[in-house]
VOTOR-596281 format. One record per residue (C-alpha): x, y, z; residue in one letter. Coordinates in steps of 0.001 Angstrom, whole numbers, plus 500000, padded with zeros to 6 digits. Example, Ala and Ser with C-alpha at 12.3 -4.5 7.8 and 13.67 -1.06 7.14 Angstrom:
2
512300495500507800A 513670498940507140S 
***
This chain:
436
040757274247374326X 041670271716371801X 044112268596372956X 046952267831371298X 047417264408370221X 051101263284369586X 051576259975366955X 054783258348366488X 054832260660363429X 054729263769365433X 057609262591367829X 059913261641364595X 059309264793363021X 060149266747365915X 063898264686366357X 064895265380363226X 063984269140363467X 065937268819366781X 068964267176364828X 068925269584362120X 068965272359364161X 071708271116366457X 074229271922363701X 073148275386363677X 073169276265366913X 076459274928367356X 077719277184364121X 075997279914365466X 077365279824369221X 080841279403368103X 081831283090366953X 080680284226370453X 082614281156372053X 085840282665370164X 084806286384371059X 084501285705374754X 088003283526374267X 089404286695372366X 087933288907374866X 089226286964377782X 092948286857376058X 093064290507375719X 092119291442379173X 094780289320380555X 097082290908378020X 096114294448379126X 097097293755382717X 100478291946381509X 101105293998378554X 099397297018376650X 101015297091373590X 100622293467373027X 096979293545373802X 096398296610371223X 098546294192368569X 096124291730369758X 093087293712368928X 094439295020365785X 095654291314364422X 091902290363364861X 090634293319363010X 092833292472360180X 091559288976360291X 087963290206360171X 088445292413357569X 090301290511355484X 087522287544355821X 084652290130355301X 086480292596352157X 089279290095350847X 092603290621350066X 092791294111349499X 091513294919353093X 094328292985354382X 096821295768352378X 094780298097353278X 094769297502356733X 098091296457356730X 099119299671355877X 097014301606358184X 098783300132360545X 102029301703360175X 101200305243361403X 100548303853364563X 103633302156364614X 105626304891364504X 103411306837366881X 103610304391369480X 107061302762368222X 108528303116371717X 106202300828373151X 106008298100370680X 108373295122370573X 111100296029367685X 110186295252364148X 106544295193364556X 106710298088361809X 109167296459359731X 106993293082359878X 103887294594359155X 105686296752356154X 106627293474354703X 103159291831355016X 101677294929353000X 104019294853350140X 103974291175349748X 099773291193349858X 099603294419347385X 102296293080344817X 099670289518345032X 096703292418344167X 098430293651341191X 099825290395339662X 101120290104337031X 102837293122336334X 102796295471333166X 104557298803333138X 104618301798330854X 108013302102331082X 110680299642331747X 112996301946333995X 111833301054337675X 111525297222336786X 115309297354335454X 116440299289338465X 114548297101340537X 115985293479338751X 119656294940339648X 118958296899343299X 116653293415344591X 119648291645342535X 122308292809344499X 120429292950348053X 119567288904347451X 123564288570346959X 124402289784349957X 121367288763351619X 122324284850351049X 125993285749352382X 124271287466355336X 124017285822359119X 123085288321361267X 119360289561362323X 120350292983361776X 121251292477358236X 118278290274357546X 115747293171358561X 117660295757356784X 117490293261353282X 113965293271353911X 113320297020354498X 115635297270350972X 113318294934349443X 109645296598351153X 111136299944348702X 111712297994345912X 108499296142345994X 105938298906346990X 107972301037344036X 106618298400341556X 103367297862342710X 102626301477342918X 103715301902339371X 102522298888337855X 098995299110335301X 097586297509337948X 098683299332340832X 097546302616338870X 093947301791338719X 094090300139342249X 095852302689344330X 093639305570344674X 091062302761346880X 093973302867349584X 093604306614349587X 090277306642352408X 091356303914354627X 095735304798354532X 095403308759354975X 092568308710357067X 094586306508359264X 097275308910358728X 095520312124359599X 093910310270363143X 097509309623364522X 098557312721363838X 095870314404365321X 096064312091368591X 099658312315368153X 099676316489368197X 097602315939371472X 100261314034372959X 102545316578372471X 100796319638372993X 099875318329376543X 103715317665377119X 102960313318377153X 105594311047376738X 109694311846375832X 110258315678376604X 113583317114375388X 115499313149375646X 117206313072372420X 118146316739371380X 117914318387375077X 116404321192372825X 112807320711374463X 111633318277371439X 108463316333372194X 108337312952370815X 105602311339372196X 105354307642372678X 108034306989369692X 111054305157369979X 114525306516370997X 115442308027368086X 113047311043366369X 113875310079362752X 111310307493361976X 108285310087363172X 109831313078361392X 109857311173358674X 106315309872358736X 104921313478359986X 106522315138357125X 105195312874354391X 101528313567355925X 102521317243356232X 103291317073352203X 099949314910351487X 097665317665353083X 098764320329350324X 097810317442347849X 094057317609348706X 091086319994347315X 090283323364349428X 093098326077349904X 091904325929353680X 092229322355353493X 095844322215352456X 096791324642354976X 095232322702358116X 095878319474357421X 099618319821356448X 099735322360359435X 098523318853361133X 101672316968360304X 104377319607359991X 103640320927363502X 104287317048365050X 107002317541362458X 108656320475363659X 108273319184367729X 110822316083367077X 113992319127366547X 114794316755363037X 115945319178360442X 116484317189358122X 112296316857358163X 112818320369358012X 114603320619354730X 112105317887353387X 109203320121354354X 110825322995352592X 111120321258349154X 107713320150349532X 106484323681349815X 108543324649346750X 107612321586344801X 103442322858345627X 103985326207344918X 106144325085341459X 102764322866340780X 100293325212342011X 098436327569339059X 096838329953341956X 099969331501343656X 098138333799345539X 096455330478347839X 099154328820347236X 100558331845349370X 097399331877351478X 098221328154352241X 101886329099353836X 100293331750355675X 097889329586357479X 101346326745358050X 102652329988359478X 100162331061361834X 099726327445362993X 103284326680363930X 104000329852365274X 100582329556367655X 101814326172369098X 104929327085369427X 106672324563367113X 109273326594365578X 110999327309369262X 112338323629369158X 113606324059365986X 115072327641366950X 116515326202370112X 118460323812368772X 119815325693365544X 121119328105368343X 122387325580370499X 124438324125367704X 125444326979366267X 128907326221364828X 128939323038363862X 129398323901360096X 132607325763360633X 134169321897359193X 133123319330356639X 133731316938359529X 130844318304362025X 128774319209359466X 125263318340360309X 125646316789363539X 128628314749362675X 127221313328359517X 130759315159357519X 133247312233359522X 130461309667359384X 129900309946355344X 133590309982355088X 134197307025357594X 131473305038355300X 133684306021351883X 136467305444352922X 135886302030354027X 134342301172350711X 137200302804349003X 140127300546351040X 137461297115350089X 138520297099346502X 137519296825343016X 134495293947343814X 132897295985346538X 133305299575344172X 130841297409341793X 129115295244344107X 129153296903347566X 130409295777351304X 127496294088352041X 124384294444354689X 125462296869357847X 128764297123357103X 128788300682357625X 128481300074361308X 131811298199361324X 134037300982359183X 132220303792361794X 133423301558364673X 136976301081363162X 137138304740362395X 135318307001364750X 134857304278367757X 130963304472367918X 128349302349365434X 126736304511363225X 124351304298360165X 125183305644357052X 122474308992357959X 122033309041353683X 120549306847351061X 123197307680348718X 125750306956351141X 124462303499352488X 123617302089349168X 126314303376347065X 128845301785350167X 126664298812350453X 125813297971347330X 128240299426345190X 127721301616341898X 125629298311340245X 123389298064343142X 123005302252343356X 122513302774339785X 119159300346340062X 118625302443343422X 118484305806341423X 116508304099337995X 113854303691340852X 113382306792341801X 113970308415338445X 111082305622337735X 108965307129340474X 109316310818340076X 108581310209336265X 105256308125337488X 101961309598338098X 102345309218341747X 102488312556343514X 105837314406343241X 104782317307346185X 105029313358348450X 107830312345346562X 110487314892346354X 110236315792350587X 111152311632351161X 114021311936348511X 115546315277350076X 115068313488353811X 116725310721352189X 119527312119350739X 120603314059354203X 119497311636356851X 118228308074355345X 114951307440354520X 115262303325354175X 116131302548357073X 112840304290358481X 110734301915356471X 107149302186358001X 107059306219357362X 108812305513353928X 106320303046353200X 103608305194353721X 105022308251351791X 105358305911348751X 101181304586349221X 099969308189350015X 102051309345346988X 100338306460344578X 096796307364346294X 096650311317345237X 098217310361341543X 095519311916340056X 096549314933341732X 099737315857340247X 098787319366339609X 097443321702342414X 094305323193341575X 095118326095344257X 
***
C-alpha cells in the first residue's frame, strides 16, 4: 500500500479547494433552506387558513415560473389564476380576483409594448373611456370606487393588448396554459356540483348549486359561459360538443339566465359561422343530451316556473332589473347637463337605488352603469371598444355571449370571468370560422 506524504503544498492546495467550495455549498443549500422555510409557512397556514395557504402556494409558483420562463409566464400564470378565483371565490379574501386581474393586464400590456394597431377605433375609445374613469377616479375616496376604476381600466387595457400587432402574434401562446386552466376548474368544479358540495339552492331557493363561489352566482355564470362558448371554438365536432357541454352544464346549475341568454347567442353566433350545419347540429345534440343527463336544465326550469309573472310590468321585469334601470336613469337624468356628458361618477348608482327603491343595487347592465356613470363621452369610448373588438380577429362565438351577458346583467363588474372571456377570445383568433 503506498503512503501518502502530505507537503506544505498539499495542505495549501487542499484550503483553497475547501474555500472555493464553501461558496458553493452555501449557494447550493440555500434553495432547500427557503423550501423547507416555504414548506414550514404553508403548513402553519393550512391549519390557520386554507385559502391563504393555496394563495401561498400559487404566489410561489408564479415566482418560479416567472424566474424560470420570464415575463410572459407571469401573464400567463397570472391569468390562469382567475378560474380558480371564481371557483373558489367564496373562500378567498375579497379582491384576490380583481388584484390578480390587474397584475395580468399590467404584465401583458409590458409584453406587447409599444403599441401599433390596424385600426385606430379601440385606442380612441379607449383614450376617452380610461379618460373619463381617471376623472372620476382622482375625485374618488372610497375603496369601493377605487376597485371598480380598476376593473374599468383591466377592460380597457386587456382590449388593447389583445388587439394590438403585438398582442396578435403573442396571444395564441396563452391559449395552452389559460384554457387548459379553464377546462380543469370546470371539470373539478362540475364535480363539486354533481356531488351536491358547497352552496345548495342559497341564492335562488330554486335548487342552484354553486359550489365554493361567493354569494352571488353572477361572477361563475359568467366565467362558465365564456368556457362553454370557447369549447365550440376548438377542432372535432365531438370536441365542441363535450367541452362546451363542460362549461354550460356548471353554467346552467348557478339558475343565472342571463348566462342563459349569453349561451344562446353563442350557439347562434357558431351555427351563423359554422359551414357544416349538419355537426354544427350534431354539436347541440350532444349539449342536449348532456344537460338533460345531469339534470341541469331542472334549475333553470324551476326557477322560470317559480317566477312566473314577473314580466307582467316593465318594473319587475327580470328580477327587478325594470325599477333598478329606471332608478339608475333617472338619477342621471335629475344630475344635469355635466353628468349627461361626463357621468355621476364611480358607484353612484348605489346611492340613486338607495334614494329610490331603499336597497343598494348595481346597475345589473353595462349600458346602464357606464352610460349613468360615465355619461354619453365616457359610453361612446365604451361602445368604440367593443365595436373595436368584434371587428378584431379575436373570436366573435367568445365575444358576442360576454356582450349579451353584459348588456342584461353586467359583465364589468365580474372582472376575473370577463377577463378571461376577452384572453380565450384573443387565443382562438385564428379560429374565427368553424370548420364544423
Amino acid at each position: 500500500m503506498p503512503i501518502i506524504r502530505w507537503s506544505d503544498e498539499n495542505l495549501d492546495a487542499t484550503a483553497i479547494a475547501v474555500n472555493r467550495a464553501a461558496p458553493r455549498l452555501r449557494v447550493e443549500l440555500l434553495p432547500a433552506l427557503l423550501a423547507a422555510v416555504g414548506a414550514a409557512v404553508v403548513g402553519v397556514l393550512v391549519v390557520k387558513s386554507p385559502p391563504a395557504a393555496v394563495a401561498l402556494v400559487g404566489l410561489i409558483a408564479v415566482a418560479i415560473a416567472t424566474l424560470r420562463y420570464g415575463t410572459f409566464a407571469a401573464a400567463a400564470s397570472a391569468f390562469a389564476l382567475l378560474p380558480w378565483m371564481v371557483t373558489f371565490e367564496g373562500v378567498m379574501p375579497n379582491q384576490v380576483g380583481t388584484l390578480i386581474a390587474s397584475a395580468g393586464a399590467a404584465v401583458l400590456l409590458t409584453l406587447v409594448w409599444p403599441l401599433e394597431f390596424q385600426s385606430r377605433l379601440i385606442p380612441y375609445g379607449a383614450f376617452f373611456f380610461v379618460g373619463v374613469t381617471l376623472g372620476h377616479l382622482a375625485l374618488s375616496s372610497d375603496k369601493e370606487q377605487f376597485f371598480q376604476a380598476a376593473k374599468y381600466l383591466d377592460f380597457a387595457a386587456v382590449a388593447l393588448a389583445t388587439t394590438s400587432t403585438g398582442g396578435r402574434r403573442l396571444m395564441p401562446r396563452f391559449k395552452r396554459p389559460v384554457y387548459g386552466s379553464c377546462v380543469a376548474a370546470m371539470a373539478v368544479q362540475l364535480v363539486i356540483v354533481v356531488a351536491g358540495l358547497g352552496k345548495v339552492g342559497t341564492y335562488y331557493h330554486a335548487g342552484e348549486r354553486l359550489g365554493f363561489t361567493g354569494e352571488a352566482p353572477h361572477p361563475l355564470a359568467l366565467m362558465t359561459m365564456v368556457i362553454a362558448a370557447a369549447g365550440l371554438c376548438t377542432s372535432t365536432s365531438l370536441r365542441k360538443g363535450l367541452l362546451f357541454a363542460l362549461g354550460a352544464v356548471p353554467s346552467a346549475f348557478t339558475g343565472v339566465r342571463s348566462a342563459l341568454f349569453g349561451l344562446f347567442a353563442g350557439l347562434v353566433t357558431f351555427i351563423a359561422k359554422s359551414d357544416a350545419k349538419m355537426r354544427a347540429a350534431l354539436v347541440l345534440l350532444v349539449i342536449a343530451a348532456v344537460a338533460f343527463a345531469t339534470g341541469a336544465l331542472d334549475v333553470l326550469t324551476h326557477r322560470i316556473a317559480n317566477q312566473g309573472n314577473e314580466f307582467s310590468s316593465l318594473s319587475t321585469a327580470g328580477s327587478g332589473r325594470g325599477e333598478i334601470w329606471t332608478a339608475a336613469l333617472n338619477g342621471w337624468e335629475h344630475a344635469g347637463p355635466w353628468a349627461w356628458g361626463l357621468g355621476t361618477g364611480l358607484r353612484s348608482i348605489p346611492a340613486f337605488e338607495l334614494k329610490e327603491l331603499g336597497v343598494e343595487l348595481i346597475g345589473h347592465s353595462d349600458i346602464v352603469e357606464v352610460l349613468v356613470q360615465f355619461g354619453v363621452i365616457g359610453f361612446a369610448g365604451f361602445v368604440a371598444i367593443w365595436l373595436g373588438l368584434l371587428r378584431s380577429p379575436s373570436n366573435s362565438i367568445i365575444l358576442v355571449p360576454i356582450l349579451a351577458f353584459g348588456a342584461v346583467n353586467g359583465s364589468l363588474e365580474y372582472v376575473s370571468s370577463l377577463m378571461i372571456g376577452l384572453i380565450l377570445a384573443a387565443c382562438f383568433a385564428t379560429q374565427r370560422r368553424s370548420s364544423g
